[in-house]
C-alpha positions in Angstrom: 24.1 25.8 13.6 23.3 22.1 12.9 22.1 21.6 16.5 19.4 24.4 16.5 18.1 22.5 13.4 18.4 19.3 14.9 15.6 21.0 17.9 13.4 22.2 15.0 13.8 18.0 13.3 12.9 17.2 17.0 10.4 19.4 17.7 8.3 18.5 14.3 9.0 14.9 14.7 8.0 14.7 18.1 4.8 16.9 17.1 3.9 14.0 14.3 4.7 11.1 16.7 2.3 13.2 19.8 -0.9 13.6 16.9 -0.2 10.2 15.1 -0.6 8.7 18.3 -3.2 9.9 19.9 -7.0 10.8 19.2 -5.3 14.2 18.1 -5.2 12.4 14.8 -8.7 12.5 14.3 -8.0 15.8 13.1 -5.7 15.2 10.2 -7.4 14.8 7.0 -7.2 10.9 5.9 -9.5 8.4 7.3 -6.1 6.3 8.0 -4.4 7.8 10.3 -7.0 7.9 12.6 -6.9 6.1 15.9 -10.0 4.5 16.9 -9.0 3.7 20.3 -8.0 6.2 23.3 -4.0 5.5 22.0 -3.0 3.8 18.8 -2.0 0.2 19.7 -4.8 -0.1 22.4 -5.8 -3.2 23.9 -9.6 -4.0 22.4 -11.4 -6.9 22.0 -9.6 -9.1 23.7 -7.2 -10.3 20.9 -4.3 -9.6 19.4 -1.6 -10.7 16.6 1.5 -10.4 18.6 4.6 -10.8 16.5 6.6 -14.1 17.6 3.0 -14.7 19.9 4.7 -12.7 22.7 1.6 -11.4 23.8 1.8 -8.9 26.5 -1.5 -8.5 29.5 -3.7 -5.8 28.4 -2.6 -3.8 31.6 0.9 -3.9 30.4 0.1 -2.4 27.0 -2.2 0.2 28.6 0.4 1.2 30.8 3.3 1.0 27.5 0.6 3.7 25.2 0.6 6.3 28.6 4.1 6.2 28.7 4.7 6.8 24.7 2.4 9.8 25.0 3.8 10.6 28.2 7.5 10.6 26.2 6.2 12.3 23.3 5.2 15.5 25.0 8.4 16.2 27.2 10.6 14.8 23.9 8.6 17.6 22.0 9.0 20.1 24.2 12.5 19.8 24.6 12.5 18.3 28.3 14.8 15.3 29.1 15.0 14.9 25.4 17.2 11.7 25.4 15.5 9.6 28.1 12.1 11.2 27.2 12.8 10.2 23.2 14.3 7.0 23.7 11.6 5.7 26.4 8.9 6.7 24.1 10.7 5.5 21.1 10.6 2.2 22.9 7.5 2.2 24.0 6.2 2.6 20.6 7.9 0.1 19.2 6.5 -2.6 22.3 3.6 -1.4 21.2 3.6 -1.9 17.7 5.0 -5.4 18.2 1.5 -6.7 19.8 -0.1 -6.0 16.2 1.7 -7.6 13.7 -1.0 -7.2 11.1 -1.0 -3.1 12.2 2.5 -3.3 11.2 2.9 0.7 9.2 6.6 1.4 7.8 5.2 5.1 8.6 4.8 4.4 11.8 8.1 2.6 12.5 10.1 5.3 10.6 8.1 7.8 12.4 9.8 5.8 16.3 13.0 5.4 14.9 13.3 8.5 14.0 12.3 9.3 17.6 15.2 7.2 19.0 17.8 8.8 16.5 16.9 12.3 17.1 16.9 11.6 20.8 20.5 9.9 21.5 21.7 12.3 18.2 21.6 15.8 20.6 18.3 17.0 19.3 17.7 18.5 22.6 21.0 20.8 22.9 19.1 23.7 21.2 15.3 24.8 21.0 14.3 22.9 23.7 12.6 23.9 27.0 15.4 22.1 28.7 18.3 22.0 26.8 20.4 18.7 27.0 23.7 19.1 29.3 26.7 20.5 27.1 28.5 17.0 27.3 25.2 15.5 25.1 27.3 17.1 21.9 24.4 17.3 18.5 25.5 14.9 15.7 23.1 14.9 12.6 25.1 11.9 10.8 22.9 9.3 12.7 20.0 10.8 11.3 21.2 11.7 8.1 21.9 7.7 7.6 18.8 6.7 8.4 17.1 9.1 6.0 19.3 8.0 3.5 18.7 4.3 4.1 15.5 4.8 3.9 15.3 5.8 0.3 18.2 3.5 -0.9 16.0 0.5 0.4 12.5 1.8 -0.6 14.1 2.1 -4.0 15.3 -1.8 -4.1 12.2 -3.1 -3.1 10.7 -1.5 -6.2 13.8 -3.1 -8.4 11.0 -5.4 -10.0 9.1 -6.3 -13.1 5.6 -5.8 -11.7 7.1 -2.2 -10.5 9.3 -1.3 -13.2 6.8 -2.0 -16.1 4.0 0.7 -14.4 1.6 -2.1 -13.9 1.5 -1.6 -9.6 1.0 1.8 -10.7 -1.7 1.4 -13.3 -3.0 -0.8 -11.1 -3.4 1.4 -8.0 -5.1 4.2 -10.1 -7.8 2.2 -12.0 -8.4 1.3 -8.2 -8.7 5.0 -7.3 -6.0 5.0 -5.0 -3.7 7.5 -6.9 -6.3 10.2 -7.3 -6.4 14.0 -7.7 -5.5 15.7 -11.1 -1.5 15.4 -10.9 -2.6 11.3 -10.9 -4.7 12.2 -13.9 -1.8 13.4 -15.5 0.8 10.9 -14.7 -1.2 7.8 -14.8 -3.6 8.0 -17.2 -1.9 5.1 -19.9 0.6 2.3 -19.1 3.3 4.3 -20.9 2.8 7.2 -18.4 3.0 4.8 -15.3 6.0 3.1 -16.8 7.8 6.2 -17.1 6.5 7.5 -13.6 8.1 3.6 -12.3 11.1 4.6 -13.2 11.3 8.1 -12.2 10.7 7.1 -8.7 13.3 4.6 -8.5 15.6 6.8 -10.1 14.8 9.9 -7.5 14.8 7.7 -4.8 18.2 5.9 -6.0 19.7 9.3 -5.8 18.5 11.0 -2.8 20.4 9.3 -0.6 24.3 10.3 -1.9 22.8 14.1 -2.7 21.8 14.3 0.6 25.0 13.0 1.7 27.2 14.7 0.1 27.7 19.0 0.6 28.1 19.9 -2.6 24.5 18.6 -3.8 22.7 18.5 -0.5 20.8 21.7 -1.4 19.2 20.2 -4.7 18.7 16.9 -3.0 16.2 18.1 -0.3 14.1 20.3 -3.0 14.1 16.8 -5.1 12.7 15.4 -1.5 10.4 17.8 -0.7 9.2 17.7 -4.5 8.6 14.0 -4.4 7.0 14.0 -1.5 4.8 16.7 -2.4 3.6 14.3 -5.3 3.2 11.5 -2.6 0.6 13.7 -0.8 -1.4 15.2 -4.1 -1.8 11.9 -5.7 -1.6 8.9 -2.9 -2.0 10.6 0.8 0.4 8.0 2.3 -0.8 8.3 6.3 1.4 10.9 7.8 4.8 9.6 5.7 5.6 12.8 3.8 5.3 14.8 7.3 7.6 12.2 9.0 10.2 12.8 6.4 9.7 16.3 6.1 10.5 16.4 10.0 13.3 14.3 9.0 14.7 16.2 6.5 15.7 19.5 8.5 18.5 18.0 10.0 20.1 18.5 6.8 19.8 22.2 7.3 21.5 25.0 8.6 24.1 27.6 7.3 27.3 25.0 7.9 25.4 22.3 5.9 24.5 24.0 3.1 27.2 24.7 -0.2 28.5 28.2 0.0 30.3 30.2 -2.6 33.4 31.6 -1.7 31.8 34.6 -1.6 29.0 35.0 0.7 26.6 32.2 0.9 23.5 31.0 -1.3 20.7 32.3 1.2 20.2 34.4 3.9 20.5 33.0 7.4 16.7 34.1 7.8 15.9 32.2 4.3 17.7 28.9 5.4 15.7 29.5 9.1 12.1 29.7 7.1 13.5 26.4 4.6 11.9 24.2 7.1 8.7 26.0 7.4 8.5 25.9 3.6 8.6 21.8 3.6 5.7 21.8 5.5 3.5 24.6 4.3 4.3 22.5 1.0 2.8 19.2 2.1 -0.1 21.5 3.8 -1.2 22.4 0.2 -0.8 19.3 -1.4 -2.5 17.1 1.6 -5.3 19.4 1.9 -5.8 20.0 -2.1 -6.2 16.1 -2.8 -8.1 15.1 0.5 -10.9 13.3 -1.4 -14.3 13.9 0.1 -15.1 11.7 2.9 -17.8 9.0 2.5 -20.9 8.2 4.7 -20.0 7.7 8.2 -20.6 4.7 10.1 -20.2 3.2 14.0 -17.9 4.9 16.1 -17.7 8.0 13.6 -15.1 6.7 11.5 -15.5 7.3 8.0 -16.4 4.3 5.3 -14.0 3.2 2.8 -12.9 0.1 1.9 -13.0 -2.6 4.5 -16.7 -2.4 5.6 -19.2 -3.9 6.4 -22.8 -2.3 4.8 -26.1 -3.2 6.0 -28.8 -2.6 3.0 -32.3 -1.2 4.5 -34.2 -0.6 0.9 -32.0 1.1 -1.3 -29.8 2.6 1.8 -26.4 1.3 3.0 -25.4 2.2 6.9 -21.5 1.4 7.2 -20.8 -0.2 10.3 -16.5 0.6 10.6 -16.5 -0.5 14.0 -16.3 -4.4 14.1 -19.1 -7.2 14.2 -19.3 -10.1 11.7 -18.6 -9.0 8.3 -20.7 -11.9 5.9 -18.9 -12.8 2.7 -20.0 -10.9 0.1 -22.1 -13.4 -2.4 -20.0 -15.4 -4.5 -22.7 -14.2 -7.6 -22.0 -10.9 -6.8 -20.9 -10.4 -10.7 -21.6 -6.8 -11.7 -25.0 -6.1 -13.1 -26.6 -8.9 -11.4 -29.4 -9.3 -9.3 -29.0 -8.7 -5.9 -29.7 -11.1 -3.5 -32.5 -11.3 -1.0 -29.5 -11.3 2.0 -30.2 -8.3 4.5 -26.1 -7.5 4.5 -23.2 -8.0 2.9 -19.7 -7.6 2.9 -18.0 -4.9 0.8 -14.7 -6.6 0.6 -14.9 -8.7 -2.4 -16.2 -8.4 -6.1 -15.5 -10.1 -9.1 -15.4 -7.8 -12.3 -16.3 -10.2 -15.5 -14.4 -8.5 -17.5 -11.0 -8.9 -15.3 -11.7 -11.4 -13.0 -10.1 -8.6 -10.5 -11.3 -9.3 -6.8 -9.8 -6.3 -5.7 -12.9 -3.9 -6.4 -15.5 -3.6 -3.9 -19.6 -4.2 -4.6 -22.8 -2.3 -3.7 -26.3 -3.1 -4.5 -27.8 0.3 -7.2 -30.6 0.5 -8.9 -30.1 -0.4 -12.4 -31.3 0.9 -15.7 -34.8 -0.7 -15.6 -34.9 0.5 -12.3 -34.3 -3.4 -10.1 -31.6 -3.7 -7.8 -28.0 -5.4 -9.3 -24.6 -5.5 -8.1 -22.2 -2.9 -8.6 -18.5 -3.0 -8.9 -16.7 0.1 -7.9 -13.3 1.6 -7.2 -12.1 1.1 -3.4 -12.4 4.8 -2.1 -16.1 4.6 -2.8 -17.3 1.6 -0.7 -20.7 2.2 0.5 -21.5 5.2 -1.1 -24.5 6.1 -3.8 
């Protein structure tokens, strides 16, 4: 039973990695996980950040993206599933290495989580080409990895700045926790303190639950809970998905407690358990997508990280490159605006904080002049 599940991890994983990857992405609802370029890691401009400065010739990188989507669609489909996973996987991972400031821990659990479910069997069962009967399924490999992965996340956030709800307080007053759960859990320090520690706590835990039999069941229902939050309150890229698609491997009617009598669920209940993870993150990703702000060059949509040309009152956000001026250094909210024709929405200082991690805009003020305007960071650009 665990290798049919094992297709199903492979076959949504594969699906994530194909869209994620591609301009397929364009289509999911946050602004961040779109790719600008025909395939994510695509050579442009004629630089790049290469980690260690091994720097690979554009053709070589062009030729690395084709055969990652080339690898994602016969891994998803079931076809060659370890050579197709593991080439892809690879791939990826080249890819990724020629932009070390594009470094995304989504994106490199999303290709390890490729190479697992590849070498792991995920093609024995719902595939299009089922792997040879000697290519035996074995979810452990996975299963570690999942685990690992929320043992470590939860001792990188073993820390005062974490532990004491500031990061989190922090993070909402910059309106990046939004939507009405973050209202609710982050709306005083004491709130964000407690919400710190909850997340550690959960995330401490997950790991043996999902380990172990016996509390396996309750451990993926704390998962898909807490990632569920993730998507209402944060929309972290396509993360929840990633480990949602991880996460079936721990299902199926042999991995699941039983009683001695009979079991807990219904085969068809533990076959629709997957379905339910994602319909779940569905709801929550498409209940807080904020609205989307003015768009600018290219189509992309303006956040943070813009550069705004000012044509009276009216900003046009340029997303798609050119020189981005410094914004001016007497940019201090409520102040005149300068005479400049454009400037930079990266930096503002907020008198009251001295935080330079808010974003400015030039509004009409109360007497009706133009002065500067300190705002949160999902409104850049906007009126």
């Amino acid at each position: 039973m665990s290798a049919r599940f094992l297709g199903y991890s492979r076959a949504a994983l594969g699906l994530m990695l194909l869209v994620r990857t591609t301009p397929l992405s364009r289509l999911l609802p946050w602004p961040v996980s779109h790719v600008a370029t025909p395939l994510l890691g695509w050579p442009e401009h004629g630089f790049r950040a290469a980690w260690g400065g091994l720097a690979l010739p554009d053709a070589v990188v062009i030729a690395l993206c084709v055969l990652r989507t080339g690898g994602a669609v016969l891994f998803t489909l079931g076809v060659w599933t370890r050579a197709a996973g593991t080439v892809a996987a690879v791939a990826a991972l080249v890819v990724l290495s020629q932009d070390a400031f594009g470094f995304k821990f989504t994106l490199y659990t999303l290709f390890v989580g490729t190479l697992l479910l590849a070498v792991s069997g995920g093609g024995c069962r719902f595939a299009l080409r089922p792997s040879p009967p000697g290519i035996g399924p074995s979810p452990w490999l996975v299963r570690a990895f999942v685990a690992s992965v929320y043992a470590w996340s939860a001792i990188a956030k073993l820390r005062g700045t974490w532990l004491s709800g500031e990061t989190l307080r922090t993070l909402y007053q910059a309106h990046y926790l939004t939507g009405e759960l973050a209202d609710v859990l982050f709306a005083t320090l004491a709130r964000c303190h407690a919400a710190a520690w909850g997340v550690v706590i959960a995330e401490l835990l997950l790991g043996p639950m999902l380990l172990l039999r016996r509390t396996r069941l309750v451990g993926l229902v704390l998962a898909v809970g807490m990632h569920a939050a993730y998507e209402w309150t944060a929309q972290p890229d396509v993360f929840g998905w990633v480990m949602a698609a991880l996460l079936i491997s721990f299902t199926g009617s042999s991995d699941l407690p039983t009683r001695r009598r009979g079991r807990y669920a219904p085969p068809i209940v533990k076959f629709l358990a997957p379905i339910a993870v994602l319909v779940v993150l569905a709801a929550c990703s498409s209940s807080s997508s904020a609205p989307s702000g003015p768009t600018g060059t290219g189509g992309h949509s303006c956040s943070q990280y813009t550069l705004c040309t000012k044509s009276g009152n009216t900003f046009t956000c340029d997303c798609g490159g050119g020189s981005m001026p410094a914004c001016p250094a007497s940019a201090n909210e409520g102040q005149s605006c300068s005479a400049a024709s454009s400037t930079s929405c990266m930096t503002c200082t907020n008198p009251g904080t001295m935080s330079a991690t808010l974003i400015c805009q030039c509004k009409a003020d109360a007497d009706g002049g133009l002065a500067w305007s300190c705002i949160g960071g999902e409104q850049a650009c906007s009126e």
